[in-house]
C-alpha positions in Angstrom: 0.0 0.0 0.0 2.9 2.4 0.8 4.6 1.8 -2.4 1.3 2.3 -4.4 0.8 5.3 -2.6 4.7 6.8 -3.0 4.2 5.9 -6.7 1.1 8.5 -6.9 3.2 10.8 -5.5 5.7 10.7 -7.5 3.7 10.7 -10.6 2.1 13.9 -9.6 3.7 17.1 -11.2 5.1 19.6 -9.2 2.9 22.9 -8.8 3.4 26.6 -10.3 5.2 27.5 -7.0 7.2 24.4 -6.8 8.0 24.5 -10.1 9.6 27.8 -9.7 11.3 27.3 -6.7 12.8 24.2 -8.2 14.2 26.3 -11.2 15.6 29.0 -9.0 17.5 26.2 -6.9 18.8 24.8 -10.5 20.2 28.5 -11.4 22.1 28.8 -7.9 23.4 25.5 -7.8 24.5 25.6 -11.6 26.0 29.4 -11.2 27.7 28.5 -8.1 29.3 25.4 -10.0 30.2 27.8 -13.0 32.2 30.3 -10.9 34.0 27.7 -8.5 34.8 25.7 -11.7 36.4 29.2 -13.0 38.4 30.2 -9.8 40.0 26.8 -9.3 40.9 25.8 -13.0 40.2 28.8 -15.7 41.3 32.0 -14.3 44.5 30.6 -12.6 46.1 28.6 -15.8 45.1 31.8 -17.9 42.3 29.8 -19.8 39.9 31.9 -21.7 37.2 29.0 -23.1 34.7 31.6 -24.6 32.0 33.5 -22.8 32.0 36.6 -20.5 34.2 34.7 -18.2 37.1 34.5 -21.2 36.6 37.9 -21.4 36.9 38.6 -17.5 40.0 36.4 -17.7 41.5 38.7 -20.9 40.6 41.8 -19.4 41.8 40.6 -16.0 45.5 39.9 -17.1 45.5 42.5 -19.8 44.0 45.8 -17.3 44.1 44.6 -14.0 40.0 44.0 -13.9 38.3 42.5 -11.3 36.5 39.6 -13.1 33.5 39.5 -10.8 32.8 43.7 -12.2 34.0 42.5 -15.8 31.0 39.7 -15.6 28.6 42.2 -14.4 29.4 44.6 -16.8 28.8 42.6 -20.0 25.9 41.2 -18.8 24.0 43.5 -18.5 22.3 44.4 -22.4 22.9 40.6 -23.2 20.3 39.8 -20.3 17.8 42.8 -21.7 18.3 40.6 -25.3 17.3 37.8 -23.6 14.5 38.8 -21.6 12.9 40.5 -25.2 13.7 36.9 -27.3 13.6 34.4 -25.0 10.9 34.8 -22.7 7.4 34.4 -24.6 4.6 35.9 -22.9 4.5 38.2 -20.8 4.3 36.1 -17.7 7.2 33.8 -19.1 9.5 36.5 -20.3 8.8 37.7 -16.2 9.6 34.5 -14.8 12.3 33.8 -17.8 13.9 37.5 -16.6 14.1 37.0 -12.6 15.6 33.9 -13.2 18.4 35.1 -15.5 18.7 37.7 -13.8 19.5 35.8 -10.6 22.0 33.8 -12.4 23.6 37.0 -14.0 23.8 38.7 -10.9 25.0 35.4 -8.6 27.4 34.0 -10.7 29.6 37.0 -10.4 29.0 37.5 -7.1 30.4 33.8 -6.3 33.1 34.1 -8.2 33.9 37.1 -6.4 33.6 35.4 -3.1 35.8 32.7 -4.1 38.4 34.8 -5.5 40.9 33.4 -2.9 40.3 29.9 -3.4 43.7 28.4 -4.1 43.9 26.7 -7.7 43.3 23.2 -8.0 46.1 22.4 -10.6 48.2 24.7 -12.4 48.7 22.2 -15.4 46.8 23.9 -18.2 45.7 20.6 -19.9 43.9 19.4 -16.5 42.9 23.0 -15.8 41.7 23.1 -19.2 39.8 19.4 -18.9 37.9 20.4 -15.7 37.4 23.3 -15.8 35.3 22.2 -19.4 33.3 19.6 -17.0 32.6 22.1 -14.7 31.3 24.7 -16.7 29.7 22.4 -19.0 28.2 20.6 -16.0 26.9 24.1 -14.4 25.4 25.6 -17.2 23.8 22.1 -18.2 22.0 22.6 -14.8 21.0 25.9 -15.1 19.8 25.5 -18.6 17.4 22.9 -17.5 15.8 25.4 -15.7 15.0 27.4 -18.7 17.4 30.2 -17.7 21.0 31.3 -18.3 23.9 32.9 -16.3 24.1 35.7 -18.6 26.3 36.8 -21.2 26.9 34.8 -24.3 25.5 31.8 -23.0 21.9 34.2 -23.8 23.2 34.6 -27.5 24.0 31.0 -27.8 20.5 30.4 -26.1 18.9 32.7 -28.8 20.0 30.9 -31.6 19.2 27.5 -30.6 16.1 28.6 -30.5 15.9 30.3 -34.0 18.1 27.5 -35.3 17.4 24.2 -33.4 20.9 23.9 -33.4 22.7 22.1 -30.4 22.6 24.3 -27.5 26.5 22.9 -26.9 27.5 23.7 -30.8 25.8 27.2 -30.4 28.0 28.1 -27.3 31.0 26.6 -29.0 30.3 28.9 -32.3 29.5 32.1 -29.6 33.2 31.6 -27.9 35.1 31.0 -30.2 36.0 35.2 -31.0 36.8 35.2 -27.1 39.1 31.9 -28.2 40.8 33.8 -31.2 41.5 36.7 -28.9 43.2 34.4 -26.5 45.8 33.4 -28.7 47.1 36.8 -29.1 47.0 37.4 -25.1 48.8 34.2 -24.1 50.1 32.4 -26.6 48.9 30.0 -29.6 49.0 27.4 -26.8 47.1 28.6 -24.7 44.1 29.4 -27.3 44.5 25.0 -27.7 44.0 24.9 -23.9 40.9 27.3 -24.0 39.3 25.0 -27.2 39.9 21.6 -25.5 38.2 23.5 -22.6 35.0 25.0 -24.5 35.0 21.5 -26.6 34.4 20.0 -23.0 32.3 22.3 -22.0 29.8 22.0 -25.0 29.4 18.1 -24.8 29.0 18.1 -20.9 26.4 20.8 -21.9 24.9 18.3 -24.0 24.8 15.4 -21.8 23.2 17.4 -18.9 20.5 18.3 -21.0 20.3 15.0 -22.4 21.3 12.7 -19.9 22.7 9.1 -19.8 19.6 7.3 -20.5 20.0 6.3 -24.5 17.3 4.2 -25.8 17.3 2.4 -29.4 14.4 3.1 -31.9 14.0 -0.2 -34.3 12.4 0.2 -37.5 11.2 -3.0 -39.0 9.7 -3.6 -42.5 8.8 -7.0 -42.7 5.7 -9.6 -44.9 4.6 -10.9 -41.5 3.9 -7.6 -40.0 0.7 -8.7 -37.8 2.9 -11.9 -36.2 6.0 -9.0 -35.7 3.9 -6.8 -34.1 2.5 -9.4 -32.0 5.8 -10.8 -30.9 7.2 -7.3 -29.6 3.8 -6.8 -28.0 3.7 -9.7 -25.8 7.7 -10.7 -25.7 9.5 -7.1 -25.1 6.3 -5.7 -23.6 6.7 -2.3 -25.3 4.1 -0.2 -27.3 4.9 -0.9 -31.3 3.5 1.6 -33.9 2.4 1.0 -37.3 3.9 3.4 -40.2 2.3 3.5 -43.7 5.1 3.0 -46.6 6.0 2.7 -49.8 8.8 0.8 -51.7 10.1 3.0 -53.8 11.4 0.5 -56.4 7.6 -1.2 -56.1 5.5 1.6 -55.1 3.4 -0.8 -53.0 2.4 -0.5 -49.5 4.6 -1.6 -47.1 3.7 -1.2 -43.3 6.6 -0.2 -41.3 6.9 -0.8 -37.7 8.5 1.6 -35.2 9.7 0.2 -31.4 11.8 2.2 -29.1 13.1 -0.2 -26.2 16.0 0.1 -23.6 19.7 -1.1 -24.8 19.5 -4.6 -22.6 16.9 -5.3 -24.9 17.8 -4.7 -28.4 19.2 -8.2 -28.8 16.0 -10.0 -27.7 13.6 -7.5 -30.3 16.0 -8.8 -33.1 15.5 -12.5 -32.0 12.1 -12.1 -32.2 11.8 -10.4 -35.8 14.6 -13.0 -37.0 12.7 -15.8 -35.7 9.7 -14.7 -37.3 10.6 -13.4 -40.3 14.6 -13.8 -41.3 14.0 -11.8 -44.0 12.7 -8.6 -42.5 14.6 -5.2 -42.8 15.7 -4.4 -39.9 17.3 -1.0 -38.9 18.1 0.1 -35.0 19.5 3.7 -34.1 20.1 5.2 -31.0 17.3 7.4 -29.3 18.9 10.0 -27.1 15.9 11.4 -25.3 12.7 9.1 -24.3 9.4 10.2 -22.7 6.5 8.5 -22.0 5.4 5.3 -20.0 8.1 2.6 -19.7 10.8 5.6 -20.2 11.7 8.8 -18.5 9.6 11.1 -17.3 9.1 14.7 -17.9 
């Protein structure tokens, strides 16, 4: 009874109020994450991976700037862009606003309070490494929360949406002017630091978002269709759907099936169309993101 009942608990969605403090907690927790990530291994080992914090760290070594003031400075008419283009309605570009405005304003002031952390390697290749999984891991969380830190991360934000591009090849293409600059700062070498670092930093980015759960997707064309279908429904115990096709050397009607199951059980699904029908066409592709019964939930 217990477990029944925890199980309708779970399944219920969070409320409006819930909802939003649950998003706020994401942007302090991922801003917090961004800044330490930058004290310990960016700043120190003279990394600039893209972003208003490259430029803190340029400006920093170049003028003497306080990066915590740099960060708020540029923030500022990137975070009005956002709130115009991001936000929707009125309520949502509201709700979209406070919370990137919390993570513009926090991020900063972390790093500021952390300014005196000691570094935590001063090899530029490790720096560069983890410092990538950290920011990439930090902005991944405060992304999730439909918000941003600020800065380019807004512009890269802005044209996934216009684009669908990857959010992690949009801040990649956003940085990589702050990269460029780099190289004429520090070094060559150190610009080959800064782009292992952003390269981290977009495919952590990536996998937050996404996360670790990869599904397969078969798609089956086969004569015995109806036996198929049958086979996946009762054997695997997943939902099957029926697709309308034609071969395009034939132009006859060919029913296609679609399945999405989990990885452990891609090799019985294939058993079971190969023991039905050897001859079926068979084709299975990794599914990144599932939702729905049986699969992740929302």
């Amino acid at each position: 009874m217990m477990k029944q009942m925890q199980r309708r608990l779970d399944s219920q969605p969070l409320n409006p109020v819930q909802q939003t403090i649950f998003e706020f907690g994401h942007v302090f927790l991922g801003s917090a994450i961004v800044a330490i990530a930058f004290n310990i291994f960016l700043l120190p080992n003279q990394i600039a991976s893209g972003g208003v914090s490259g430029i803190s760290t340029l400006l920093m070594y170049t003028f003497g700037f306080e990066p915590a003031f740099t960060q708020w400075a540029f923030n500022i008419p990137l975070f009005i862009a956002g709130v115009l283009l991001l936000g929707g309605s009125l309520v949502g570009s509201i709700l979209y606003g406070a919370k990137t405005l919390t993570g513009t304003l926090f991020l900063p002031l972390v790093v500021y309070l952390t300014r005196h952390l000691e570094p935590a390697t001063l090899d530029p290749l490790l720096a560069a490494i983890f410092g990538g999984i950290g920011v990439g891991l930090g902005l991944g969380i405060v992304f999730r929360s439909n918000s941003s830190t600020g800065g380019t991360d807004l512009a890269a934000q802005i044209i996934n949406k216009y684009t669908g591009m990857s959010l992690g090849v949009c801040v990649f293409l956003m940085d990589g002017l702050v990269v460029i600059s780099s190289a004429f700062v520090f070094g060559f070498e150190f610009a080959l630091y800064a782009l292992i670092g952003l390269f981290i930093t977009g495919k952590t980015i990536d996998l937050v978002q996404i996360g670790f759960g990869y599904s397969k997707m078969a798609i089956i064309i086969s004569e015995y269709e109806e036996e198929v279908k049958q086979g996946l429904l009762t054997q695997v115990d997943r939902g099957v759907t029926k697709l309308s096709g034609y071969g395009g050397y034939t132009n006859h009607e060919k029913p296609v099936l679609m399945c999405v199951v989990g990885r452990n059980e891609v090799t019985k699904l294939k058993q079971i169309v190969q023991t039905i029908d050897p001859s079926a066409f068979v084709i299975v592709t990794n599914a990144s993101e599932v939702h729905g019964k049986g699969f992740k939930k929302q």
